[in-house]
N, C-alpha and C positions, 0 to 999 in steps of 0.2 A: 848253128845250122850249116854254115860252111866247113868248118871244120869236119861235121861227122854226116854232111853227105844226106842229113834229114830236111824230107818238103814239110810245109807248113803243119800241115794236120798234124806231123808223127812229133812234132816240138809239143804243138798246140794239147796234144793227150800224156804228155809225158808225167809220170807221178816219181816221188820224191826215191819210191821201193825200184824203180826202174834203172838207176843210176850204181853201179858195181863199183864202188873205186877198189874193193880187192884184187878183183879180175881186170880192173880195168876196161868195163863193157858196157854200154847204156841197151837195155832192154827194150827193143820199142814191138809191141803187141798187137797191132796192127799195122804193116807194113803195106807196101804195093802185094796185091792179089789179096788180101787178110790175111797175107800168112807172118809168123812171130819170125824176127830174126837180130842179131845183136851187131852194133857199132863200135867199133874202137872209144875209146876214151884217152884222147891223149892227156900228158899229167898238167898239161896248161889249161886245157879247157875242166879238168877238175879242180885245178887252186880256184878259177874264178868262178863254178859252181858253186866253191866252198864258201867265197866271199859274199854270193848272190845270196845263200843258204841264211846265212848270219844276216844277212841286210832283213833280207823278208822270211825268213823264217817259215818254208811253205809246210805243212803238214801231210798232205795229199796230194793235190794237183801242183808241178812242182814251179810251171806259169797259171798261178789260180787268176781266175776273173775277178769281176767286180760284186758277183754276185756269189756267195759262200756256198762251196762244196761244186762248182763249175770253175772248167777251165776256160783262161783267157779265149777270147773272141780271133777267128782269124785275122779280122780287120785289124786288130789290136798287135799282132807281130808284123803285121805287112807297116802298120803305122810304124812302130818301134825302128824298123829297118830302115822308112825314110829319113827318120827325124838322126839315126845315126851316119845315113851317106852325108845328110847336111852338115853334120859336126865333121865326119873327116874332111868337108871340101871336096865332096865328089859332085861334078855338077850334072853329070847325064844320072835321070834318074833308072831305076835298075826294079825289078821282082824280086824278091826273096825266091822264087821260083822254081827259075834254073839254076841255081847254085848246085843243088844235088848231084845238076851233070857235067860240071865243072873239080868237086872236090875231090872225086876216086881219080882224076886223071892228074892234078898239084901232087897228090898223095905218091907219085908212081917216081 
């Protein structure tokens, strides 16, 4: 998410066909407004796409839920995100949120 500047939802919908490593471009289909526009893919966030790919192997939804042929739950990435600020030792807790308006401005 930080890396490519995506809010919750556009991670939360993203399917496996979405992800370009030719062009190097993640596809995201609803965007701010509904309109379709594409994201960089740097080659580090693809190795560990590739790595994610091989663990869970998704078909479709490329963060599937718990329940088959649905994607993961919002609550379920905003979860993810605290249980990994606690792993690095970040103690002020943070939203997955506002990263979006933070990443195009690291990127400059």
């Amino acid at each position: 998410m930080y890396g490519t500047g995506l809010v919750c939802a556009e991670v939360q919908h993203l399917k496996v066909s979405d992800i370009d490593s030719q062009r190097m471009v993640i596809q995201v289909r609803e965007g701010p407004g509904k309109y379709p526009r594409q994201v960089l893919l740097s080659p580090k966030l693809l190795e560990l796409l590739r790595i994610y790919w091989r663990w869970r192997q998704p078909t479709d939804w490329l963060f599937r839920g718990q329940k088959p042929g649905e994607p993961m739950h919002l609550s379920g990435i905003r979860q993810i995100c605290q249980q990994l600020r606690k792993k690095a030792g970040i103690a002020k807790t943070f939203s997955p949120q506002p990263l979006p308006i933070w990443a195009p401005r690291r990127a400059l």
